[in-house]
N, C-alpha and C positions, 0 to 999 in steps of 0.2 A: 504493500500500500504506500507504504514513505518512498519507493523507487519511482509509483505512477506518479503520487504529488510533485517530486524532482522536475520530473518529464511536464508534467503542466507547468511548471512554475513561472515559467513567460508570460502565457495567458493566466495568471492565476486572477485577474479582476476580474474578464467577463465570465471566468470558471464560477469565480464564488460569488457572482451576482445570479448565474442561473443552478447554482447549488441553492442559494436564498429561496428563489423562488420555489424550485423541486421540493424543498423541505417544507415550505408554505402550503404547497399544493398536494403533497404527499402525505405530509404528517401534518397534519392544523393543530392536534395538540400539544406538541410538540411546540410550533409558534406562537400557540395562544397562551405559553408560560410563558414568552417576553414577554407578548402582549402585556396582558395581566401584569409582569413586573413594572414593566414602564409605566402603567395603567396606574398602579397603587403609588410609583414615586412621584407622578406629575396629574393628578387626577384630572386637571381644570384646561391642559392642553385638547385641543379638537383631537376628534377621531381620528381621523384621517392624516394628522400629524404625527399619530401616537400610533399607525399604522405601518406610516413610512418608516421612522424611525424602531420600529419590529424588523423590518426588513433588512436594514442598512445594517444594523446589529448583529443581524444571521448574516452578510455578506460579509463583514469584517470578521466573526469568530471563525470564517471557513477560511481565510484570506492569513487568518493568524495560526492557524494549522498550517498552511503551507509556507509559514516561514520557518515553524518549528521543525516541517521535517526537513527543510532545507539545510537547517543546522546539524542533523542527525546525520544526512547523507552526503553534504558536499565536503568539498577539502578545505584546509584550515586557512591556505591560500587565499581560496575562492570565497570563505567566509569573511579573512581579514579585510580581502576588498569590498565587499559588500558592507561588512562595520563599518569601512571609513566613507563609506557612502552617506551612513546614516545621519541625521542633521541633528547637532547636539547646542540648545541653549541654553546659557546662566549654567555652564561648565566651571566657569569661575568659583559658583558659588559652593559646588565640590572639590576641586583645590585647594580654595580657602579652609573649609571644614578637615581636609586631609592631613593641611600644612599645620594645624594646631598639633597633633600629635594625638591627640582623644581618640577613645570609641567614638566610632561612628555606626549610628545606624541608619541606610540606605533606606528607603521604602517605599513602596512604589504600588499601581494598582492594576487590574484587569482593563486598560481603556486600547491598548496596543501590543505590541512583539516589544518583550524588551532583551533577549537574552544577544539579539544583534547587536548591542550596543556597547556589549562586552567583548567584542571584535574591534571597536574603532580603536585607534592607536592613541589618542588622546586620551582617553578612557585608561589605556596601560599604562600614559605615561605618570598622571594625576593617583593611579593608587600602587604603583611601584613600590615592592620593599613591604607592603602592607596583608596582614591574611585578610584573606576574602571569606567567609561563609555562608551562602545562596540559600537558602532555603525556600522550596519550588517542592508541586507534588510532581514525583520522579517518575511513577505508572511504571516502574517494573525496573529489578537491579541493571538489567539491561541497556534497557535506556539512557538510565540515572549514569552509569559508565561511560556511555557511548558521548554523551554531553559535556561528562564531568572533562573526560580525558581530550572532546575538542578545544574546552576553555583553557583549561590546563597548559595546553600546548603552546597558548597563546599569552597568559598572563600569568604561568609560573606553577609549579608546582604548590605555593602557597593556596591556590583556589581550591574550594570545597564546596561540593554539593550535600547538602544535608534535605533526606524527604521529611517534608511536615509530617508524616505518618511515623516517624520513626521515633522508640522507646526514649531513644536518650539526645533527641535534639535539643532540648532544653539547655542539656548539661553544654552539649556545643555555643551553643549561644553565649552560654555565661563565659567559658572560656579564653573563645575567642577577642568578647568587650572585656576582657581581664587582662588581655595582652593586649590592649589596644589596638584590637583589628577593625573590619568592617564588615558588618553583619550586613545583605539585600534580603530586602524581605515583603510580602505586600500585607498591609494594614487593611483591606477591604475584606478578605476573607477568614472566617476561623480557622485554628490548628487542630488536627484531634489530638497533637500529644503532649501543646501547653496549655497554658492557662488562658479561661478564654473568659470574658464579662458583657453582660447586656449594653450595647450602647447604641445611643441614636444617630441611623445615618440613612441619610435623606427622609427624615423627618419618620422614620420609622424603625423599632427596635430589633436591631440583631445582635450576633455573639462575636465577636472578634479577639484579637490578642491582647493581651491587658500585660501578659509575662512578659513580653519584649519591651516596655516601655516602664514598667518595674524596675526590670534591672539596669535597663540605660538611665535611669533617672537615678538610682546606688551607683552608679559608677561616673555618672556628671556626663553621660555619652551625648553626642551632639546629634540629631538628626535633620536629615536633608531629604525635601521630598523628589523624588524621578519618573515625572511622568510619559508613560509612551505615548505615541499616537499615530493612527495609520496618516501618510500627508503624503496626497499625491503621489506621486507610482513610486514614493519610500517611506521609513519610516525616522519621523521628530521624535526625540528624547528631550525634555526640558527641566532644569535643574531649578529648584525653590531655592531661595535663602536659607540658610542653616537656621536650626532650631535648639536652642538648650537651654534645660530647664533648670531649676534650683528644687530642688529635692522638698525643700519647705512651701516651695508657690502652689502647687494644687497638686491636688491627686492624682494617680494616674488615669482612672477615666477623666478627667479633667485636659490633662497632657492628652490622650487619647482624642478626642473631640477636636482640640486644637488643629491639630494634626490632620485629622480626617477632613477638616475646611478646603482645604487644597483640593483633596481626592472629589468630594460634594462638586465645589467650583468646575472642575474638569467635566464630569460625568453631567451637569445642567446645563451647559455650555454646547456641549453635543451628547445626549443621551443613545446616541446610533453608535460612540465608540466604546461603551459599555460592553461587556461579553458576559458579565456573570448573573444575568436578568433573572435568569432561572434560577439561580439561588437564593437570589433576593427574593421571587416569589414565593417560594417553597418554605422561606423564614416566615413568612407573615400568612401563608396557607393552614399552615401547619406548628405557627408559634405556639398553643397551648400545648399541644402533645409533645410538643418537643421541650420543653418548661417540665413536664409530666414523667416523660420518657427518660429525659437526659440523654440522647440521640446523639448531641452537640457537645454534651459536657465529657471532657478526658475524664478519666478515672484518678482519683486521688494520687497515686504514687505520680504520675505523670504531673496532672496540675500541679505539684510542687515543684517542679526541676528546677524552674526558673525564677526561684526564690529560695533553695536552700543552698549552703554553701558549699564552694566545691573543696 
């Protein structure tokens, strides 16, 4: 399957605009979970806007499969050119964040492809010398290798791929902002293996990571946000101001929220470059059973990783 994606990847827009539609026309239920998502985050948009914007969503989450398996299959070569393709703004403002010496924590959300950007040379030259630890769902040791050892090749052996599914990513986490590395990570979705807390985003409550932002806030880590986005026949990475907090100013869902301002702004700006719609829906479908169930919630030994010591 990642060999035929390769082989489309030229045409991959008018592939994933008429996979949008196939999938619209094929499966409705399947579309009527963006729907419905976008439906509950922007309720007072027209139909017909909140329609288009279903579609453009399914044509971008098809469009971001084929850059992933791009990075699975092609050469490290052909990736590096393609990273320095990628159009990177407010770079600076990662630099700057680098050049303190602090934890940092990177994080970023589901609106584009962002592991391309870990290809552009800029990118290598600004975290140089620094551990990296990515935490991404990996969908099989396999993969999770095939990725690790492409990045690897390119920005050093310090790089690490850690899956959010795994027992002891926590412990990595804390390790890594204990050596003053840089931890990438996206704050829109929950973890199953850290600690995760109800908070409001886009004006409706889900579970997210509350551990990551615990312990950058114990260690004074500085976070900068990195947002992707599909732009034109490439892909934009745009760099926030760095963020750090004083351990005494607010809480971590507090800090949490802050935070997630950025991600909100991006995702209302254009709600078509959102991909995780269906998650969003599925939170607010099925929020009391999942309150109920604990579906979402890690298990005790887990939820502590990322707050006890190591």
């Amino acid at each position: 399957m990642v060999r035929i994606l390769c082989a489309l990847y030229p045409i991959r827009k008018p592939v994933s605009g008429i996979s949008a539609l196939w999938v619209g026309l094929r499966h409705p239920k399947f579309a009527w979970i963006y729907f419905s998502g976008i439906s509950m985050a922007m309720p007072f948009s027209s139909f017909f806007r909140r329609l288009f914007w279903t579609y453009a969503s399914l044509r971008n989450s098809v469009e971001s499969i084929f850059d992933y398996s791009w990075i699975l299959s092609g050469s490290v070569a052909t990736l590096s050119q393609r990273g320095g393709n990628t159009r990177l703004e407010g770079l600076s403002h990662l630099t700057a964040a680098v050049s303190t010496g602090a934890p940092l924590v990177v994080y970023t959300c589901h609106t584009g492809p962002f592991f391309n950007s870990l290809f552009h040379p800029d990118i290598k030259a600004a975290i140089r010398g620094r551990r990296v630890l990515l935490l991404a769902p990996t969908g099989g040791q396999k993969r999770k290798k095939m990725l690790e050892e492409k990045i690897q090749s390119h920005l050093g052996k310090e790089f690490e791929i850690a899956g959010i599914d795994q027992e002891n990513v926590g412990l990595k986490v804390l390790k890594t902002l204990k050596r003053n590395g840089i931890v990438i990570c996206t704050l829109d979705l929950s973890f199953p293996q850290t600690k995760n807390r109800w908070i409001t985003l886009l004006k409706r409550p889900v579970e997210l990571p509350i551990g990551i932002i615990e312990v950058g806030l114990k260690l004074e880590a500085i976070f900068v946000a990195s947002i992707p986005t599909l732009h034109g026949g490439g892909i934009r990475v745009r760099f926030e101001k760095p963020v750090r907090f004083r351990r005494s100013d607010m809480a971590p869902q507090d800090c949490l929220s802050v935070l997630l301002e950025t991600v909100e702004k991006t995702i209302l700006e254009k709600p078509s470059r959102y991909t995780m719609w269906p998650w969003f829906h599925n939170y607010q479908r099925h929020i009391h059973s999942v309150q109920r169930k604990h579906i979402f919630n890690p298990p005790e030994k887990a939820a502590g990783q990322l707050s006890r010591k190591d």
